[in-house]
N, C-alpha and C positions, 0 to 999 in steps of 0.2 A: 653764276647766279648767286647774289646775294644768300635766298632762304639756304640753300644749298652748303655755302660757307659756315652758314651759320651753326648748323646743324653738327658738322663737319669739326666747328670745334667745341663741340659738348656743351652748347649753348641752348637749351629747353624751353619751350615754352609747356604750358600744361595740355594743351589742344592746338592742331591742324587739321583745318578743315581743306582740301588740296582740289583743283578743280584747273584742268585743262584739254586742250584739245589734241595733246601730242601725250600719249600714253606715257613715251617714256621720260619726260622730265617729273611725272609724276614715280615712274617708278624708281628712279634715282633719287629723289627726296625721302620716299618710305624704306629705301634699303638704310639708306643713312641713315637713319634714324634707328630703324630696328638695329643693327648691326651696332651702333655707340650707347643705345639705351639701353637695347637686350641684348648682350652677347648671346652665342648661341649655348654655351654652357647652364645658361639662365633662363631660355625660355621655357624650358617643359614646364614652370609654374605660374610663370609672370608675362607669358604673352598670348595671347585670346584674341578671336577673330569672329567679328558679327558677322554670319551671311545673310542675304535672302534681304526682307525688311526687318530694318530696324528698329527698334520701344528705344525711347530715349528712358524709359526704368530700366530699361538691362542693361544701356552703357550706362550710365550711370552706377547701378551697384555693382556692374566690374569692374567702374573706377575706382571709386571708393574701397574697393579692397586691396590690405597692404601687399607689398611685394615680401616675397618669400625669401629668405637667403638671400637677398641683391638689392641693391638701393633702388630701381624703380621697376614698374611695370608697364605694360604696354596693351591698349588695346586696340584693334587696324578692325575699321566699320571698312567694307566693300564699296556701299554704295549711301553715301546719308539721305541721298537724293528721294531714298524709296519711301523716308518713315513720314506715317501721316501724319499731318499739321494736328493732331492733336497729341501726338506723344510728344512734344517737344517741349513742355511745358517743364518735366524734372532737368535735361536738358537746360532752359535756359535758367533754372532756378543755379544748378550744379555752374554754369557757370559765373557767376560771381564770387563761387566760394572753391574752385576746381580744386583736388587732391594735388597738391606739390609732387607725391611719389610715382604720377601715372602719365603716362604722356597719350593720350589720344588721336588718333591717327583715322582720320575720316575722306576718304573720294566722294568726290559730288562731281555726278554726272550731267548736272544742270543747276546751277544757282539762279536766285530772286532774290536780289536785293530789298525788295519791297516787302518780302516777307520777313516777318520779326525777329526769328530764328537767325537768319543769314542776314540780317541789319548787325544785330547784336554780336554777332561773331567779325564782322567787317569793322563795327566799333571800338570793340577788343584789341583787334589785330591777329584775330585766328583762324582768319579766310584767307586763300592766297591761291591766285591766278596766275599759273604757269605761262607767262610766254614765251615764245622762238627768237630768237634774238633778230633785231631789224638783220642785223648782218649777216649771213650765211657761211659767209667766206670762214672766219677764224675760227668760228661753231667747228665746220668740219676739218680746220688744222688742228684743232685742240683736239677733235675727236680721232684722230689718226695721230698725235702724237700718242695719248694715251693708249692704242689697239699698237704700236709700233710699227705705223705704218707710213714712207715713206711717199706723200703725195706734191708735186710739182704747183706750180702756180696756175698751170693751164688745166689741169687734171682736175684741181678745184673749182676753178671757172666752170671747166665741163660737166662736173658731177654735180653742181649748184642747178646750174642750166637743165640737164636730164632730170632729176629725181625731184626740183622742184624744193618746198619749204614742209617735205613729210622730214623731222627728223628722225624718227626712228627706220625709216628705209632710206636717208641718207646715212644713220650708223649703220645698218647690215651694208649696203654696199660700201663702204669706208675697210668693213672688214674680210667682204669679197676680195675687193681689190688686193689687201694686201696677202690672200692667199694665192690669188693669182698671180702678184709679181714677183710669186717666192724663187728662188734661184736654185737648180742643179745640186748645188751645194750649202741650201740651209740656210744662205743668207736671203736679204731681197733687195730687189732694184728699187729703183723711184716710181713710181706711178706716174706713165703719161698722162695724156690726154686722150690717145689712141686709145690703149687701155682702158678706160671708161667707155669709150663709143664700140668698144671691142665685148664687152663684158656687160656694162651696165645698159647702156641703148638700145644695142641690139638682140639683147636678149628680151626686153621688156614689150619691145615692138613687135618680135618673132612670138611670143605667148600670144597679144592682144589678136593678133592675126589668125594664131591658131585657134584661137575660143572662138572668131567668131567662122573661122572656117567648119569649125566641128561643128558650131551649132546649125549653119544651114545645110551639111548635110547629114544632121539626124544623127551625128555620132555621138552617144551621151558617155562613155570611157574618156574619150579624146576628150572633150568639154569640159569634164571634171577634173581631168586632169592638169588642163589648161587654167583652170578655175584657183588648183592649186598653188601652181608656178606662182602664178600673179599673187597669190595670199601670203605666199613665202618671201617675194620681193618685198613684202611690205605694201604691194598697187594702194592706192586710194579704193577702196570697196564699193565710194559713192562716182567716183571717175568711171571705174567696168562698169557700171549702172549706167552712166551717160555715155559710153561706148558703146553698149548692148543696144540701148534706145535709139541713137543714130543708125547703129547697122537694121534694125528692126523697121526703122523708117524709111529706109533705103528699099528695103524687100517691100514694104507697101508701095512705094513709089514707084516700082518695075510694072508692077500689075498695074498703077494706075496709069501710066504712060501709055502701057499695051492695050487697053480700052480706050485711049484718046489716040490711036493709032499716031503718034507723033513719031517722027522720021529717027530712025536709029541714031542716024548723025549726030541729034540732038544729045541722046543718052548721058552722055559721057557729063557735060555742062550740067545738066537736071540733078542728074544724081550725087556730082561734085568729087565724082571719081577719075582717075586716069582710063583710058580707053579701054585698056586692059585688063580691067576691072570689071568693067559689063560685063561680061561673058560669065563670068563666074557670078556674079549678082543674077544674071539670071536662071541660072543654074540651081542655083540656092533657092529664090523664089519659088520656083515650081516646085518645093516642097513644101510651102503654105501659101494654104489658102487665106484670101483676104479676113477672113471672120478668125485664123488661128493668129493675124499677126497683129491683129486688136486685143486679143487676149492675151499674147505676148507684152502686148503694153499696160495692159494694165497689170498683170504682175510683176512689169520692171516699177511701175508707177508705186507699189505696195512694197516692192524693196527696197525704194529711193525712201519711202518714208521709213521703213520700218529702221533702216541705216540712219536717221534722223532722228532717233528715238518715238517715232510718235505711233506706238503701238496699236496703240487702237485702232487707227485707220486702217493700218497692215490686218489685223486681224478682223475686220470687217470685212474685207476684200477677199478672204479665206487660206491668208497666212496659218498654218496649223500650230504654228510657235506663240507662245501668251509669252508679253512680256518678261513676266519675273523669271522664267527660263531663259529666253534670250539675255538675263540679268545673270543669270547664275553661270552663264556661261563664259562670261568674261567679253570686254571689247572685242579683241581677236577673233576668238573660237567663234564669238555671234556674228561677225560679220562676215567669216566664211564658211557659215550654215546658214548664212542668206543667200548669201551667191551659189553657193550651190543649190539649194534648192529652187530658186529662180533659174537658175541656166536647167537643173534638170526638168521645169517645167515647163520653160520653151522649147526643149530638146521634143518632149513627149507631141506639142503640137503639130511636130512635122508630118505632113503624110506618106 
């Protein structure tokens, strides 16, 4: 990554404005930076952290003040996303004249070009759009040469293929892997292929399965638990949401069949499942009723937005979490205090 490089070698700009949809090429751009701008020796005076919403008056006169014993300072905004379009006015005055000594370090959870703030910053050259590299392949050798971790050509194919273009859950399994192919003796093997469909597949398939086994029969322990796994893999949060929905849909489906008395036979086709699979789909079902698996959907429906940012909606719907909380919790932590609290509220529907 260019920015990255750049950073890397003690190359400054006055202001990063950082915005993407893979947490961690963001978080690997702000370490760098703090770690070259602020050693840690240096921050107890010279490095400041805007939480919550931001006054473009407070960064600004934390910029504007000099650094302490060390040639520069550092301020890291959480979220610029949050400050209303009317503090941005010192903002965009501070930029055309920004302090040399500070380097400002800003997440934006959503940008608009169209808005003046983020024109001006784009004109600069102080905005920048993390993306995943088209290629996937060398991404995860480079990121397994750096963890020291030996992965084969098919092993890569395979783990591209499984885990998909999350890179921060293709680095934790990069670094799975190489714990798992540690050797007897301290050393490690290569990473097959097996070994991913050993480790990373089938373990991600065996969660998906348990969550939604636990949720239709009312076990709210097992669910959460389950809830965890997949939060720990890294899962996509908005994926378990389109899993949840499908199996949610599936249970309404049973009931609607069994009122149109349609021939068992059929089940299997309708429902898009293997044979084997009825039995326990209906099993599930008969612990909701058609009115608790409406409600079910509509609280997957108020998680799928609220995992999209669009708060309001969720909190209209009787999400108990107000945005700037779900803010202050961080990407992560907020998305598995959604999923949880959505699976524990379809859990509660069962009868």
């Amino acid at each position: 990554m260019e920015l990255l490089e750049h950073v890397r070698a003690g190359r400054f700009d006055p202001i990063y404005v950082l915005h993407s949809e893979h947490p961690i090429l963001i978080e690997r751009v702000v370490a760098a930076i703090r770690d070259i701008a602020v050693p840690p020796a240096a921050r107890g005076f010279n490095y400041d952290v805007v939480e919550g919403k931001p006054r473009g008056s407070q960064i600004v006169a934390l910029s504007q003040t000099l650094p302490m014993m060390a040639q520069r300072r550092m301020i890291y905004v959480r979220d610029i996303s949050l400050m209303p379009a009317d503090e941005a006015e010192p903002l965009l005055a501070y930029l055309a004249k920004p302090n040399p000594s500070t380097v400002v370090v800003a997440i934006a959870s959503k940008i608009d070009k169209r808005i003046k703030f983020y024109g001006q910053l784009s004109k600069k050259g102080y905005l920048h759009t993390l993306e995943a590299p088209r290629q996937l392949a060398p991404w995860v050798r480079a990121e397994a040469q750096a963890h020291g971790v030996k992965l084969d050509g098919a092993a890569i194919s395979r783990l591209v293929d499984t885990v998909g273009s999350d890179l921060s859950r293709l680095s934790l399994a990069v670094e799975q892997l190489g714990l798992y192919a540690m050797t007897a003796g301290g050393g490690q093997r290569a990473v097959t292929a097996d070994d991913v469909d050993d480790l990373i597949a089938d373990t991600r398939e065996r969660n998906v399965f348990e969550l939604t086994d636990a949720i239709g029969s009312g076990d709210r322990s097992r669910a959460l638990v389950a809830v965890a796994s997949l939060c720990d893999q890294r899962e996509s949060a908005v994926g378990v949401v389109v899993m949840l929905a499908r199996h949610v849909r599936q249970l309404s489906l049973v009931h609607a069949l069994r009122r149109a008395s349609v021939s068992r036979s059929e089940w299997a086709s309708r429902l898009g499942v293997p044979p084997f699979v009825v039995d326990k789909l209906i099993t599930q079902a008969r612990s909701f009723q058609p009115a608790a698996l409406a409600q079910a959907t509509q609280r997957l429906a108020s998680a799928d937005r609220a995992l999209k940012g669009d708060i309001t909606l969720s909190t209209a719907a009787g999400d108990p979490f107000t945005g700037p909380q779900l803010k202050a919790l961080g990407r992560e932590l907020g998305e598995r205090v959604i999923l949880e609290h959505v699976v524990d509220g379809i859990v509660q529907l069962a009868g």
